[in-house]
C-alpha positions in Angstrom: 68.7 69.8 130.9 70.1 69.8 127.1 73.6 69.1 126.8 76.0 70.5 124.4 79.5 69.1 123.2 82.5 71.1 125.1 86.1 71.9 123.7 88.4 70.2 127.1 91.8 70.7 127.6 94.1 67.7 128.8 96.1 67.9 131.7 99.0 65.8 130.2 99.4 66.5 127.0 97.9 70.0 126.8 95.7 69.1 123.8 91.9 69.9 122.9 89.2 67.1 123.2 85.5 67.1 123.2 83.6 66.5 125.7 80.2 65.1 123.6 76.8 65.4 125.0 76.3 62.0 125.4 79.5 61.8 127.6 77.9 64.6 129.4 74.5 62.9 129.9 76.4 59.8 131.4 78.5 61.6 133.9 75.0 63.3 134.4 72.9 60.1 135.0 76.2 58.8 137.2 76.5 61.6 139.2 80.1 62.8 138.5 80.9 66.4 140.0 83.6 67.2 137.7 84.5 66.9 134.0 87.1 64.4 132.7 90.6 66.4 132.8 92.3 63.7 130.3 91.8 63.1 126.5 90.9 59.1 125.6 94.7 58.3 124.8 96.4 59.8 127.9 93.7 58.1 130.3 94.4 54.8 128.2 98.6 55.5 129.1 97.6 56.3 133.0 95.3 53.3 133.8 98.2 51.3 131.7 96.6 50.1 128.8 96.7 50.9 125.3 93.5 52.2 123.2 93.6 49.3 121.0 90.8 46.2 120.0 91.3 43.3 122.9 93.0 45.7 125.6 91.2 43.2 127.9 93.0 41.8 130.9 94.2 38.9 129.2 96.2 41.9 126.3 97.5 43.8 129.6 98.8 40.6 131.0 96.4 39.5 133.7 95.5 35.7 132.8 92.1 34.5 134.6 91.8 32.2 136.8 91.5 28.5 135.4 90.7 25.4 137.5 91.2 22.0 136.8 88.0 19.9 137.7 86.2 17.0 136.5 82.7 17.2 134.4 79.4 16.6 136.9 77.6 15.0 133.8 80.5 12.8 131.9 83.2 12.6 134.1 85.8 14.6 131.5 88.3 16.5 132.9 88.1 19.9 132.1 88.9 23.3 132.5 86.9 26.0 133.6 87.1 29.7 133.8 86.1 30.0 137.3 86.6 28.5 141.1 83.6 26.2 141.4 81.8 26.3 144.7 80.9 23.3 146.6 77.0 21.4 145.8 77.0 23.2 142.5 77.6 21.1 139.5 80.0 22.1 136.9 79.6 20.9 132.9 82.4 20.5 130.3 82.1 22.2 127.2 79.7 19.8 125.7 77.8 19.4 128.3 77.1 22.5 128.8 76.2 23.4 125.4 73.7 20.3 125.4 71.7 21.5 128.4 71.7 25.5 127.3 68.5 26.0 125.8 67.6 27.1 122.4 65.5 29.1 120.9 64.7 26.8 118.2 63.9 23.8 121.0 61.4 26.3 122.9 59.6 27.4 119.5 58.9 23.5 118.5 57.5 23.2 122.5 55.0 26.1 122.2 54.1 25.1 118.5 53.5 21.7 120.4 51.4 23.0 123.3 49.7 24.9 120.7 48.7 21.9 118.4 47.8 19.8 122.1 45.7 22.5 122.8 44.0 23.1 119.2 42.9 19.1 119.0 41.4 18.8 123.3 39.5 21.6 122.3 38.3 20.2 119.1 37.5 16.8 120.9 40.6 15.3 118.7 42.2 14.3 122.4 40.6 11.1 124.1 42.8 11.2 127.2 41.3 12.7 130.6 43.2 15.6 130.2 40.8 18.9 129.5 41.5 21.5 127.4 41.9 24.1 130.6 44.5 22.1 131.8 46.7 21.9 128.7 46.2 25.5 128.0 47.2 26.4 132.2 50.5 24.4 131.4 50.8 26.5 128.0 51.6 29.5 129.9 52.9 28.5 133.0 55.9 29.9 133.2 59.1 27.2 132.7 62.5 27.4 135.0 
C-alpha cells in the first residue's frame, strides 16, 4: 500500500494540515480506523500541554515520585526516582555509576581473553588450563 501526504482539515480551528505518509504508515502499522481530526497545535491545547522543548510531565506540572532511602552499597542517603521494592538493592549515584558497565571495561576483557587465548595455544601458558577451555569462556555469554 503506498501512501501519499493528505491536505486535513481541523475540527477546532478550521485550518489545513497535512497528513504525511509517514503519519499515515504509523496509523497503518497501529491500526487506527480513522484519520487525526486535529492540527499538532490544537491537539497540544486539548491534551493540555504546550508544543514546546521539555513539555514533559515535570513542564506540565506533574513532579515524579522521589523516595528517600538509604544506599545498599555505602550506606548514603539518597534519593531515588522510584518506589523501591522489597529484596532489591538500591545504589546512590555513585554507586551506581561504578557498577554500570562500560564499553571501554568489556573491550580490555575480550582483548584479554584474546591475548590468554593466543599464548595456551602457542604453549606460552604453563597452567593446567587448555586452550579449549579459555576459548569456551571467551564466548560464553556474561550476565
Amino acid at each position: 500500500m503506498e501512501f501519499v501526504d493528505r491536505l486535513l482539515t481541523c475540527t477546532d480551528c478550521g485550518g489545513e494540515f497535512i497528513f504525511t505518509a509517514g503519519e499515515q504508515l504509523f496509523f497503518f502499522d497501529k491500526q487506527f480506523k480513522n484519520d487525526p481530526k486535529r492540527c499538532k497545535p490544537c491537539k497540544s491545547k486539548r491534551a493540555g500541554t504546550g508544543a514546546r522543548v521539555g513539555s514533559g510531565p515535570a513542564a506540565a506540572g506533574l513532579s515524579r515520585t522521589e523516595t528517600r532511602t538509604d544506599c545498599s552499597e555505602c550506606g548514603v542517603e539518597t534519593t531515588v526516582p522510584f518506589k523501591p521494592t522489597q529484596g532489591r538493592p538500591v545504589l546512590c549515584r555513585q554507586c551506581f555509576q561504578a557498577k554500570r558497565p562500560t564499553t571501554d571495561g568489556a573491550i580490555t576483557t575480550s582483548a584479554a581473553t584474546a591475548e590468554m587465548i593466543a599464548a595456551a595455544t602457542n604453549g606460552e601458558i604453563s597452567s593446567p588450563v587448555s586452550a579449549e577451555v579459555l576459548a569456551a569462556s571467551a564466548q560464553a555469554p556474561r550476565a
